[in-house]
C-alpha positions, -999 to +999 in steps of 0.1 A: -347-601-692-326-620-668-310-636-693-298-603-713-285-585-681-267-619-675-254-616-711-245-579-703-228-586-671-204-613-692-199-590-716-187-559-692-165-588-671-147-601-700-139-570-712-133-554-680-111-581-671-090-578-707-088-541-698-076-545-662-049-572-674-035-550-699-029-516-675-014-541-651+012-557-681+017-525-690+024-506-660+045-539-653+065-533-688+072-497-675+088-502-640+108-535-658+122-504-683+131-481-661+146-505-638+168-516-667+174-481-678+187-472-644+208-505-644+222-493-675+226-456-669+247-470-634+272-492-655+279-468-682+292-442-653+306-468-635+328-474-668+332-439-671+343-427-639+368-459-640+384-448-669+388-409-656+402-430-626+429-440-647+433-413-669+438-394-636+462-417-617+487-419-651+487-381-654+498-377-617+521-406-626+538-385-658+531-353-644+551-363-610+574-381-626+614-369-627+618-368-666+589-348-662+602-325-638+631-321-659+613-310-692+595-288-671+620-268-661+637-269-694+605-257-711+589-228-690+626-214-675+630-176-683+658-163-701+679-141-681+687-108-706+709-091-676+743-089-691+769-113-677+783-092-655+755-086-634+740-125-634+747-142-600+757-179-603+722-196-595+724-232-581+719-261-608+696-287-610+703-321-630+679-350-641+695-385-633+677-402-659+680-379-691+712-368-682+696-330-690+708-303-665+701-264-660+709-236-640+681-219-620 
C-alpha cells in the first residue's frame, strides 16, 4: 500500500509540476506580448505625431509665407460693384517676390 500512494504521489507531482510550469510560461508569454505590443503601439505614434509635426510646421511655413499672402488676397478679395464714381482710392498692397499687386 505504501508503495502505490508513493506511486500516486509521483504521479500527482510530475504532473502537477508540468501543469504549474506551463501557467507560469504562459502567463510569462503574455506579459512578454503585451510589453511588446505597448512598445509597438509607442513607436507607431511616435512616427505619427512626428510626421503631423512636420506636416504642421510646413503648412505654417506656406501658409505664413509672402507669396502666400499674396495669392491670398488675390483669391478671396471682393469685387467692388459701386460705380466709379463713388469708389474711394483704397491703399495698394504689392508682393516683392511675384511682382503681383492689388488695391484694397
Amino acid at each position: 500500500m505504501a508503495q502505490a500512494l508513493i506511486a500516486v504521489l509521483a504521479v500527482l507531482g510530475s504532473l502537477g509540476g508540468v501543469i504549474l510550469g506551463s501557467y507560469l510560461s504562459g502567463r510569462a508569454q503574455t506579459r512578454a506580448w503585451q510589453r511588446e505590443a505597448l512598445d509597438r503601439d509607442k513607436r507607431d505614434k511616435r512616427v505619427v505625431m512626428s510626421a503631423f509635426a512636420t506636416a504642421a510646421r510646413e503648412w505654417r511655413a506656406t501658409v505664413m509665407s509672402e507669396t502666400q499672402l499674396c495669392c491670398r488676397l488675390r483669391q478671396f478679395r471682393a469685387p467692388d460693384m459701386r460705380s466709379a464714381a463713388k469708389r474711394k482710392r483704397r491703399p495698394s498692397v504689392a508682393c516683392k517676390r511675384s511682382g503681383w499687386s492689388a488695391r484694397l
